[in-house]
C-alpha positions as CSV (number, residue, x, y, z in Angstrom):
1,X,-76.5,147.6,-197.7
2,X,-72.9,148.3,-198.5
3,X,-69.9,147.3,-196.3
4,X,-69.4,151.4,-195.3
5,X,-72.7,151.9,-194.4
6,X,-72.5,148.9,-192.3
7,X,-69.5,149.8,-191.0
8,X,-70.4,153.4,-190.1
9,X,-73.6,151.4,-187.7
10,X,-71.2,149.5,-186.1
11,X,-68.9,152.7,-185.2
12,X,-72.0,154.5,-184.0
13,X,-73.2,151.6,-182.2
14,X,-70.2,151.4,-180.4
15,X,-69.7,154.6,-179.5
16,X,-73.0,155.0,-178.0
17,X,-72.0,152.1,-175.6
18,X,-68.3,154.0,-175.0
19,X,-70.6,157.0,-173.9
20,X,-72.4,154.7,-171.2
21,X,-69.1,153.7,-170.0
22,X,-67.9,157.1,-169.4
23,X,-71.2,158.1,-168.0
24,X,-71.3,154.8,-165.6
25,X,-67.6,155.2,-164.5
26,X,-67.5,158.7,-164.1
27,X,-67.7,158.7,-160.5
28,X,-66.0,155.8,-159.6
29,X,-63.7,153.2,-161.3
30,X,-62.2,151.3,-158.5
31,X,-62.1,147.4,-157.8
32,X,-65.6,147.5,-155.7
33,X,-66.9,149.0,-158.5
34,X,-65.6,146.7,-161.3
35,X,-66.1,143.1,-159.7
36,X,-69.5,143.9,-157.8
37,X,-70.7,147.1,-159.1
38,X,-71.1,148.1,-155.1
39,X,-73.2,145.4,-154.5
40,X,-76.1,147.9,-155.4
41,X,-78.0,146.6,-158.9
42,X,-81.4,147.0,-159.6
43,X,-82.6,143.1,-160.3
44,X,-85.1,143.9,-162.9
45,X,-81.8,145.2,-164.6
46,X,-79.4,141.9,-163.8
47,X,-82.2,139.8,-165.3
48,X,-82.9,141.6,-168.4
49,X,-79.7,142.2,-169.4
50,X,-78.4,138.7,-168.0
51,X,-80.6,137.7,-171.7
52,X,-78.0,139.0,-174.0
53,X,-75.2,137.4,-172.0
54,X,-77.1,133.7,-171.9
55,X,-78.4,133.9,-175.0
56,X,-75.1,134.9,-177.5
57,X,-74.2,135.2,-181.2
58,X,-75.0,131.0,-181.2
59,X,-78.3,131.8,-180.3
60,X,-78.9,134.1,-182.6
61,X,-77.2,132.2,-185.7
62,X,-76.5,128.5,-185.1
63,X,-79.7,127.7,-183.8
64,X,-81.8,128.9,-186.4
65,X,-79.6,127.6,-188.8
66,X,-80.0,123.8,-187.4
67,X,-83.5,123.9,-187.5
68,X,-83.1,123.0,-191.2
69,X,-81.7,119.8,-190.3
70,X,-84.1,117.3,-190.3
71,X,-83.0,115.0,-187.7
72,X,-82.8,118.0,-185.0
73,X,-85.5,120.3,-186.2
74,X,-86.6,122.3,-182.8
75,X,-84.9,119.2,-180.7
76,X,-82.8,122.3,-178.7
77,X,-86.3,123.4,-177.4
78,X,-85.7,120.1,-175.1
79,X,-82.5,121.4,-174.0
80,X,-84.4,124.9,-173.2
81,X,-86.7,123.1,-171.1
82,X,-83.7,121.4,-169.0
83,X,-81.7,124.9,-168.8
84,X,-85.1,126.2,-167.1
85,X,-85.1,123.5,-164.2
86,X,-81.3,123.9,-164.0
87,X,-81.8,127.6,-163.7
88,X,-84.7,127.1,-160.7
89,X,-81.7,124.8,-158.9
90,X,-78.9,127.1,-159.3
91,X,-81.7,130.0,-157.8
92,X,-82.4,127.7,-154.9
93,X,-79.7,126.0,-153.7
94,X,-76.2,127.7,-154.9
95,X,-77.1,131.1,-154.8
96,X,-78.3,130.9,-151.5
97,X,-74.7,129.3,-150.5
98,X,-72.9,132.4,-152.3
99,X,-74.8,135.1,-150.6
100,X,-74.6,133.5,-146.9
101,X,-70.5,133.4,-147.8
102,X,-70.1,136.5,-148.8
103,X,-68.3,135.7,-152.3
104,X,-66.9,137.6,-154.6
105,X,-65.4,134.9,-156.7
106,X,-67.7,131.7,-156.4
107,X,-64.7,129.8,-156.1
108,X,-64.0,131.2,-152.7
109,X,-66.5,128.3,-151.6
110,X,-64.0,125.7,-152.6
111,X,-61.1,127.4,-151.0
112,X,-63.0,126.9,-147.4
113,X,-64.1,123.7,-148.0
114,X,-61.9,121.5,-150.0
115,X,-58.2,124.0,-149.6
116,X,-56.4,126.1,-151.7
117,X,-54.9,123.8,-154.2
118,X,-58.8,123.0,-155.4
119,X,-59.6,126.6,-155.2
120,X,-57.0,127.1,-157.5
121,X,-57.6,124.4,-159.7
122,X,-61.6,125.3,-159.9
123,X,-60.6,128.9,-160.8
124,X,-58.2,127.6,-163.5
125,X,-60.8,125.8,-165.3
126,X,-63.3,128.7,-165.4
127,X,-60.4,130.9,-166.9
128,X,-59.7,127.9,-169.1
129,X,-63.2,127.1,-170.4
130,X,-64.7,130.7,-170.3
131,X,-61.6,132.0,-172.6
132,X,-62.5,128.9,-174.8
133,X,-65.9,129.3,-174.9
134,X,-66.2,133.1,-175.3
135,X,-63.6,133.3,-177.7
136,X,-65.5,130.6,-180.1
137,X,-68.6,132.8,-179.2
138,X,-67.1,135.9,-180.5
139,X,-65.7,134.0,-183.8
140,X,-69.1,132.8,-185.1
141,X,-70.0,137.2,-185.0
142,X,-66.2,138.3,-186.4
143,X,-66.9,135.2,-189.2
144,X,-69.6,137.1,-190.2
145,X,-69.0,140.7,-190.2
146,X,-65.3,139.6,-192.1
147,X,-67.6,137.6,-194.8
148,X,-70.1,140.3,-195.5
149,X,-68.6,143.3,-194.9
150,X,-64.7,143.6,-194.2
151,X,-63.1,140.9,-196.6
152,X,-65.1,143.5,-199.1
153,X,-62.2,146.3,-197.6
154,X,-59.8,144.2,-197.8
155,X,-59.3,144.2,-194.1
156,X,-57.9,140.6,-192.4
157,X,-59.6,138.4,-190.4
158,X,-56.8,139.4,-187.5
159,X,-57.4,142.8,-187.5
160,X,-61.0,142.3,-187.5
161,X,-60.7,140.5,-184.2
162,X,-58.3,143.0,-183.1
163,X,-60.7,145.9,-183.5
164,X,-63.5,144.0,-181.9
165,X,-62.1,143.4,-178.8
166,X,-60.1,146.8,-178.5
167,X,-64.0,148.2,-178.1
168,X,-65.0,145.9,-175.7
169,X,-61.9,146.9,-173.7
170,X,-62.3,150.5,-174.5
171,X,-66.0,150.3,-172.4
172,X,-65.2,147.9,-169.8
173,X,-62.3,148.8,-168.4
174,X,-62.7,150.9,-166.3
175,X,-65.9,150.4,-165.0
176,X,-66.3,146.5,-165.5
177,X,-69.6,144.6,-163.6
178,X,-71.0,148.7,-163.1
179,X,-70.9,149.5,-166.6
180,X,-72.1,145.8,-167.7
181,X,-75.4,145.7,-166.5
182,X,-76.2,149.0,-168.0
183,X,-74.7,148.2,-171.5
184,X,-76.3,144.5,-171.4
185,X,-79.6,145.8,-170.8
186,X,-79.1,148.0,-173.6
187,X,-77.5,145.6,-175.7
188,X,-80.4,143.0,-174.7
189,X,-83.3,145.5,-175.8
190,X,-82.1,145.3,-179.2
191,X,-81.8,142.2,-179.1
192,X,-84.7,141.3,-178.4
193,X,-86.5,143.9,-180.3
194,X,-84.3,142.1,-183.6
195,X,-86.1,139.0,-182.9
196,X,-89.2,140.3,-182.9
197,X,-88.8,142.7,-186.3
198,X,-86.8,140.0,-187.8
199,X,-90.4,138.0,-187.8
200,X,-91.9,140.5,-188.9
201,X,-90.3,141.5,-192.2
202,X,-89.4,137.4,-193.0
203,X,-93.7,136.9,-192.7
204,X,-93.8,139.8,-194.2
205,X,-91.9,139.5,-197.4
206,X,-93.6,135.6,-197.5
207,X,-97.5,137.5,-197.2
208,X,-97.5,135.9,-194.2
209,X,-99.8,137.0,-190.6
210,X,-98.5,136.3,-187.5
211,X,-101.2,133.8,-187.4
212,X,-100.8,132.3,-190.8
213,X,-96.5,132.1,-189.8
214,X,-97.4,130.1,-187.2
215,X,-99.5,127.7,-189.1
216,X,-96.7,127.4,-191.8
217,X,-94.4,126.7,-188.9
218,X,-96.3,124.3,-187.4
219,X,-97.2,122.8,-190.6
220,X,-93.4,122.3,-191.9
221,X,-91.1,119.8,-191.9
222,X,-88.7,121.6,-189.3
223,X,-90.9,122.0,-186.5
224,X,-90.8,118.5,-184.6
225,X,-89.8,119.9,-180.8
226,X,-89.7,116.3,-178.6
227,X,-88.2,112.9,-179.5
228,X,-89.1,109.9,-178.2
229,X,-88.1,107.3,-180.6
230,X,-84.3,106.2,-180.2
231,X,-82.9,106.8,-176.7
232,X,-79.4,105.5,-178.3
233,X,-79.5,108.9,-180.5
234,X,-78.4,112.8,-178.9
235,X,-81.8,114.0,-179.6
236,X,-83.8,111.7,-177.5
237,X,-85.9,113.5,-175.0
238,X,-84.7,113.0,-171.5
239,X,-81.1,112.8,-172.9
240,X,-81.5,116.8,-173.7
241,X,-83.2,117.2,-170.6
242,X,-80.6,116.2,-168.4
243,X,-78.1,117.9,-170.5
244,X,-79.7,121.1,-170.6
245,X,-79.9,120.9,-166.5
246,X,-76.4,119.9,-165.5
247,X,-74.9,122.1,-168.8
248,X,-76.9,125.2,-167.0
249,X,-75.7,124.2,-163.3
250,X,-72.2,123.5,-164.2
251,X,-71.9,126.9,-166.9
252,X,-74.3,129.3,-165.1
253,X,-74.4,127.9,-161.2
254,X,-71.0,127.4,-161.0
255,X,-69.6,130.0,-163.6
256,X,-67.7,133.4,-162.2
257,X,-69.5,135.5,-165.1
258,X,-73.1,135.3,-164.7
259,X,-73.1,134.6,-161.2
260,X,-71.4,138.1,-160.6
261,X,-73.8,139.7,-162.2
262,X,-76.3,138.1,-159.6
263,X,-74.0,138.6,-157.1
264,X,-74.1,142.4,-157.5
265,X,-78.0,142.4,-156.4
266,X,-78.5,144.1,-153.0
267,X,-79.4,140.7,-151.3
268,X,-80.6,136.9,-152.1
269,X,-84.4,137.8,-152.3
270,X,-83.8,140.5,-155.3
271,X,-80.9,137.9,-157.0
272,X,-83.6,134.7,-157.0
273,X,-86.5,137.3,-158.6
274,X,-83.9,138.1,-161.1
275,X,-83.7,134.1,-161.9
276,X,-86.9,133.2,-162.0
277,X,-87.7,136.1,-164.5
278,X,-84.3,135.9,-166.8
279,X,-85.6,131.8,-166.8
280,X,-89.7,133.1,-168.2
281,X,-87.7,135.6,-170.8
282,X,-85.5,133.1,-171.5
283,X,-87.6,130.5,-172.9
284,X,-89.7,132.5,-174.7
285,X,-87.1,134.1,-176.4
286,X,-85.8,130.6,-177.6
287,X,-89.3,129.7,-179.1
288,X,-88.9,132.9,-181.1
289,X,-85.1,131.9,-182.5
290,X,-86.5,128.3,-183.5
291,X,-89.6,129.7,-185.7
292,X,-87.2,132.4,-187.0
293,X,-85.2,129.2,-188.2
294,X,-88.2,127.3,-189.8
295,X,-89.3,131.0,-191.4
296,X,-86.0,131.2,-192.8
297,X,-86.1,127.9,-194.9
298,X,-89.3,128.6,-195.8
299,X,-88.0,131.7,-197.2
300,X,-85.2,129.7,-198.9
301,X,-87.3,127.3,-200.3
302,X,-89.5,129.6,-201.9
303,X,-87.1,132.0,-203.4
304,X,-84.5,129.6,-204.3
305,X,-81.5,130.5,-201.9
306,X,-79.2,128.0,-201.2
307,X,-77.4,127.6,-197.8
308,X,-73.8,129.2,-198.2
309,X,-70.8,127.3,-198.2
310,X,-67.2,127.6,-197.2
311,X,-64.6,125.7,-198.4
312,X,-66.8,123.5,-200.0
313,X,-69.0,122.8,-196.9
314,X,-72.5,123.9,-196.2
315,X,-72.9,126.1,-193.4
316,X,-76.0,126.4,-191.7
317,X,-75.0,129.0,-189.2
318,X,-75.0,131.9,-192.4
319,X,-78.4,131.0,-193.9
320,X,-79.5,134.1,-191.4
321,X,-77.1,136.9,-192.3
322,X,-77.0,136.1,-195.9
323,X,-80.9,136.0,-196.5
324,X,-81.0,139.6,-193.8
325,X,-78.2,141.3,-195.8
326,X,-78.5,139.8,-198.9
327,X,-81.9,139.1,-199.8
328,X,-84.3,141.3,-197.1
329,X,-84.7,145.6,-197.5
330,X,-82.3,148.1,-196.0
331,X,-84.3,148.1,-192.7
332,X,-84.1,144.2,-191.5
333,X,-81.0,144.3,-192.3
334,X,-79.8,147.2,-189.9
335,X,-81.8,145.3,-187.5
336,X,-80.4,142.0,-188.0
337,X,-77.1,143.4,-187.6
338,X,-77.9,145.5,-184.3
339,X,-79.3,141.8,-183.0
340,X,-76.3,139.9,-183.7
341,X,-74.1,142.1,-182.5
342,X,-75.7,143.1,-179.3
343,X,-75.9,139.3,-178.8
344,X,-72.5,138.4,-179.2
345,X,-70.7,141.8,-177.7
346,X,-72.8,141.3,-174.4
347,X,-71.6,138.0,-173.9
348,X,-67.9,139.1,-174.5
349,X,-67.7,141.6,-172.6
350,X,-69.2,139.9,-169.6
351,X,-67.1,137.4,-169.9
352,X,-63.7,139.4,-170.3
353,X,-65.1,141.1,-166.9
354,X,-65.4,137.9,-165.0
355,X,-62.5,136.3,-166.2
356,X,-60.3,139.7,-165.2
357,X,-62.6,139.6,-161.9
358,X,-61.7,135.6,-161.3
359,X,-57.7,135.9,-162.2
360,X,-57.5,139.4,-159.7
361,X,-59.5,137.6,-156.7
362,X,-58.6,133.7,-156.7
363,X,-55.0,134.5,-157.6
364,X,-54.3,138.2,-156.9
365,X,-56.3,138.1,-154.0
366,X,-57.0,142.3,-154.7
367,X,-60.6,141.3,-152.0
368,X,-58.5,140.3,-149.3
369,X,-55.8,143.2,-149.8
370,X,-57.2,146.2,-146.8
371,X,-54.4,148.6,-145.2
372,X,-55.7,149.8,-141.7
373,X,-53.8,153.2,-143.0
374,X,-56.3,155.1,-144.8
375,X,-53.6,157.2,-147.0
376,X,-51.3,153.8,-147.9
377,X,-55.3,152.1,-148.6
378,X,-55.8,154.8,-151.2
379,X,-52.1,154.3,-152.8
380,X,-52.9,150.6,-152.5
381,X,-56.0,150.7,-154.3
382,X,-54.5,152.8,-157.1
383,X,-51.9,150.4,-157.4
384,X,-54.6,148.0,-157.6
385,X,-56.5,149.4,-160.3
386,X,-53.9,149.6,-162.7
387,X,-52.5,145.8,-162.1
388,X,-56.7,145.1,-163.0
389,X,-56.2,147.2,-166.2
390,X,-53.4,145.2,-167.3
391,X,-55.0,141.8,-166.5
392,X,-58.0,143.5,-168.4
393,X,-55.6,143.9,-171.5
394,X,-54.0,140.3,-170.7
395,X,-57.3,138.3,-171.6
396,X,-58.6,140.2,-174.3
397,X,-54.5,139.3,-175.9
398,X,-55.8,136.1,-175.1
399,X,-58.8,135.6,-176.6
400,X,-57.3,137.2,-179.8
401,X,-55.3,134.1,-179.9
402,X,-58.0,131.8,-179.2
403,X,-59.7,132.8,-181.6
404,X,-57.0,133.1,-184.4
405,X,-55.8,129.7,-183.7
406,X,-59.7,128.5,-184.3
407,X,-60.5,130.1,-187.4
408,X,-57.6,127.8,-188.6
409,X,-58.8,124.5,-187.5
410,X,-62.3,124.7,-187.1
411,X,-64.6,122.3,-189.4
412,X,-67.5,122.1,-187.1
413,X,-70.9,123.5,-186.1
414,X,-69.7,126.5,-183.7
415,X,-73.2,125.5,-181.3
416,X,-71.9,122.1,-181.6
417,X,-68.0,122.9,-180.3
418,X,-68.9,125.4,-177.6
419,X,-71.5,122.8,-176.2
420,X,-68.6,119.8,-176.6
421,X,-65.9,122.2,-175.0
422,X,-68.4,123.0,-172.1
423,X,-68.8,119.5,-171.4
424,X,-64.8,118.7,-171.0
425,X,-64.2,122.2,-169.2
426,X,-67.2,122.3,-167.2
427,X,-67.7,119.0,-166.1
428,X,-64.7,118.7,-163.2
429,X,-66.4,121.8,-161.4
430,X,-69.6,119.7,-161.1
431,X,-67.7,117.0,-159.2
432,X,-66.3,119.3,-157.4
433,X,-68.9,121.7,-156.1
434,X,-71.2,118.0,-156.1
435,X,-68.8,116.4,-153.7
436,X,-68.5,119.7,-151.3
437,X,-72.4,120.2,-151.0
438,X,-73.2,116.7,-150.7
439,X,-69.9,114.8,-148.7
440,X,-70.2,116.8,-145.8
441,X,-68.4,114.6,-143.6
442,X,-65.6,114.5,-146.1
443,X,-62.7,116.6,-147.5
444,X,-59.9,115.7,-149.9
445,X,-56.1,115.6,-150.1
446,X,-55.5,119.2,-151.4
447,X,-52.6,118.6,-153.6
448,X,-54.0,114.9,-155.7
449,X,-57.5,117.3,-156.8
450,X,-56.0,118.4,-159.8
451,X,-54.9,115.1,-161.3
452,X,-58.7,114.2,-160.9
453,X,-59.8,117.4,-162.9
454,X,-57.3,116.6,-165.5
455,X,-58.0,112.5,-165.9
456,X,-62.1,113.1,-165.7
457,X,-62.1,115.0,-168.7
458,X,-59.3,112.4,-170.7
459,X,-61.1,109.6,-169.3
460,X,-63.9,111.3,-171.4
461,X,-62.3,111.8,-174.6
462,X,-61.4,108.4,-174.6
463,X,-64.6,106.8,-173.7
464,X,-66.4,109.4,-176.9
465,X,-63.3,109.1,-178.9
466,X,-64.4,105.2,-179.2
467,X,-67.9,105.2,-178.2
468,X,-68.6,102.6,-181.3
469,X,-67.0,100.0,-179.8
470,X,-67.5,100.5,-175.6
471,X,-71.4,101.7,-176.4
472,X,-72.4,100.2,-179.5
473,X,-74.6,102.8,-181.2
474,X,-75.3,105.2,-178.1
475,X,-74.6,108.5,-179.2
476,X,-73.2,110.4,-176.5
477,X,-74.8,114.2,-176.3
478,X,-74.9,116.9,-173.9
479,X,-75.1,114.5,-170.7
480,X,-71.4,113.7,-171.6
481,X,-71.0,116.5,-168.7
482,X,-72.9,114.4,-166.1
483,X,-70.3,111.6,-166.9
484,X,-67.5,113.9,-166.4
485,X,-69.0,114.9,-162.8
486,X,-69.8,111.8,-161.8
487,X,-66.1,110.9,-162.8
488,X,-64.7,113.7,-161.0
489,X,-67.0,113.0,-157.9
490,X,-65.4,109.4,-157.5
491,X,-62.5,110.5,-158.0
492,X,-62.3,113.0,-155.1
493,X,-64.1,110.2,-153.1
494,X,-60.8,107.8,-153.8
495,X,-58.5,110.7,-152.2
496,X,-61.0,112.0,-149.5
497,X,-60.9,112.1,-145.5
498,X,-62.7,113.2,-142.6
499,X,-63.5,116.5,-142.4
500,X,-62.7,119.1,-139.9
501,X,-64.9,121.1,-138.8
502,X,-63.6,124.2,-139.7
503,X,-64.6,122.6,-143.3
504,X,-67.8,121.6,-143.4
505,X,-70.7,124.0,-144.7
């Protein structure tokens, strides 16, 4: 498939979701509708589309490519297992918490319970680690599109990510959370249907059945799902367990962007029906990636493909786009394409929504703006919009950079680094939302809680950065996170005092 023809795909997949926007927005475009779509979604809708914003570009690349490694094989299927329990949590005891407070911004709990310096410094970390992560997110899909089809028109890499994120602005803007959950649901149809077709040309083009692809999956030398052997490694069993639960609490429980999109369900029945079905769909779809994986080295192996390099180094995560593009028909490859980019452009722009949503709310405070005069409400609210726009415009400036300033460092796994920058960003908002639901006698001195949040995650770095010589040969994984909480947790409990009971929740 040439670069054009690729290109012309992507234009007309984007301006089918530019249409929905206009469609969505048409009647309304104002604050209500952008941070809580009016509080009217349809669940079934949340939870399907909430697929393509959990699941990502990373998902849909990294992970099949690291199931050629043979010392993780389907090892992220234990993670899966721990997000699912961590999903149940978040459904039973935070969202329950959100919806009796009436929040728009989940940080609004910490403001009431701990004081406005630690509201501020929880919201600061979400726009920290959100930016981070989403940005990384969105490189893994730019790296690819400017490998495969735009370094072949001579376009740059910048201008690449420029375009990318000017069409995620140009159908979120205006009607943000609204327009969202009708594009994500869109976006996570052809997702999933991707995954799906992707299985069946790869077993097709090996001769394969459905039943026989599973036998040849189960059969290979990629397929090994639990470890038990060495606790001291990352793989080990209960270490990805307990990773995969406090990962999902700390970036889903206590994360502004996919708790909005719950948050925009009528009422907590219909937002805990969304979790328990986006948590069924969400491990299935996971088993799906990891045999798409083994299929693909299979298909490697037995057509002698080799996994591409850059700079000299093997890179796992483009073993799927160049056998789809390169070595598949004209029709998996317009359906690999429609898969990765729905995956990666519905987590973007839910994220630029959340983090315009979290800046306007926990330090605009555009919720708590209301003029008893109905005529200076309406000239407010216009006002309002328009400082929203530019905020809009401000983080998708910034996630350019981000993600400019990453293509030039980056020599690691991009599954690997968003999971490592989760666990330094993410980890402080544990300990914090930890020691609010569980200290209830207790609150903190306001102005010391960000000097906890900012030594939890050095203290950290430094234990990982020489882990040989304080833990021997313990390979710290994905529970890193719980370390940083539990840091953060003592830490608040060294500056805490009685609480008041205009505090305690």
């Amino acid at each position: 498939m040439s670069p054009i023809a690729i290109l012309s795909l992507i234009t007309i997949y984007f301006g089918l979701l530019i249409f929905i926007s206009r469609i969505v927005s048409r009647k309304s475009s104002d604050n209500d509708t952008f941070f809580k779509a009016n509080k009217n979604s349809k669940w079934y809708l949340v939870a399907f589309g909430m697929i393509g914003t959990a699941i990502s570009g990373i998902t849909f690349i990294s992970v099949p490519g690291e199931v050629g490694n043979p010392d993780l094989q389907f090892k992220y299927f234990q993670f899966v297992l721990g997000c699912a329990i961590g999903f149940i949590i978040v459904s039973k005891v935070l969202l329950p918490l959100y919806y009796r407070m009436n929040l728009t911004s989940i940080y609004g709990y910490i403001e009431q319970r701990l004081g406005i310096v630690s509201y501020k410094t929880a919201a600061t970390i979400f726009l920290i680690g959100r930016t981070i992560g989403s940005a990384f997110r969105l490189y893994l899909v730019v790296f690819v599109l400017q490998k495969y089809v735009f370094d072949e028109l001579n376009v740059p890499f910048a201008m690449t990510v420029m375009v990318s994120l000017g069409l995620i602005f140009a159908y979120t803007y205006r009607g943000g959370l609204k327009t969202i959950i009708i594009t994500d649901t869109l976006q996570t149809f052809f997702l999933i249907s991707s995954v799906f077709l992707t299985l069946y040309f790869i077993c097709k083009s090996l001769n394969f059945d459905m039943l026989q692809a599973f036998e040849q999956v189960k059969n290979s030398n990629y397929s090994k799902v639990f470890f038990f052997e060495d606790y001291l490694k990352g793989t080990y069993f209960w270490k990805q367990i307990l990773g995969g639960i406090f990962v999902t609490i700390a970036t889903v429980g206590l994360d502004q962007d996919l708790m909005q999109k719950n948050l925009s369900c009528k009422n907590i029945g219909e937002a805990q029906k969304n979790m328990y079905t986006f948590t069924g769909i969400f491990i299935l779809i996971n088993i799906f990636f990891l045999s798409v994986g083994a299929l693909l080295y299979i298909y490697a192996e037995n057509n002698g493909i080799a996994i591409p390099q850059v700079n000299g180094v093997a890179r796992t995560d483009l073993l799927f786009p160049e056998i789809a593009i390169h070595h598949l028909s004209i029709i998996p490859t317009i359906v690999f394409l429609l898969g990765l980019t729905a995956a990666t452009f519905a987590t973007t722009d839910s994220a630029l929504t959340a983090l315009t949503t979290s800046f306007c709310v926990d330090f605009l405070g555009m919720d708590k703006k209301q003029s008893a005069d109905n005529i200076q409400q309406i000239t407010d609210g216009k006002k309002l919009v328009r400082t929203r726009h530019f905020v809009h415009v401000g983080f998708s400036i910034l996630m350019f950079l981000v993600i400019i300033v990453f293509n030039s460092i980056n020599d690691d796994s991009v599954v690997k680094m968003v999971f490592k920058i989760a666990t330094y960003t993410y980890g402080p908002l544990l300990g914090l939302f930890g020691f609010g639901l569980f200290m209830k006698s207790k609150t903190v001195h306001d102005k010391l809680v960000p000097i906890v949040c900012l030594v939890s995650p050095a203290i950290c770095f430094l234990i990982t950065q020489n882990s040989e010589l304080l833990l021997g040969k313990y390979v710290i994984d994905n529970e890193l996170i719980i370390v940083n909480g539990l840091i953060t947790f003592l830490g608040l409990l060294l500056i805490s005092k009685p609480a008041t009971s205009e505090t305690r929740f």
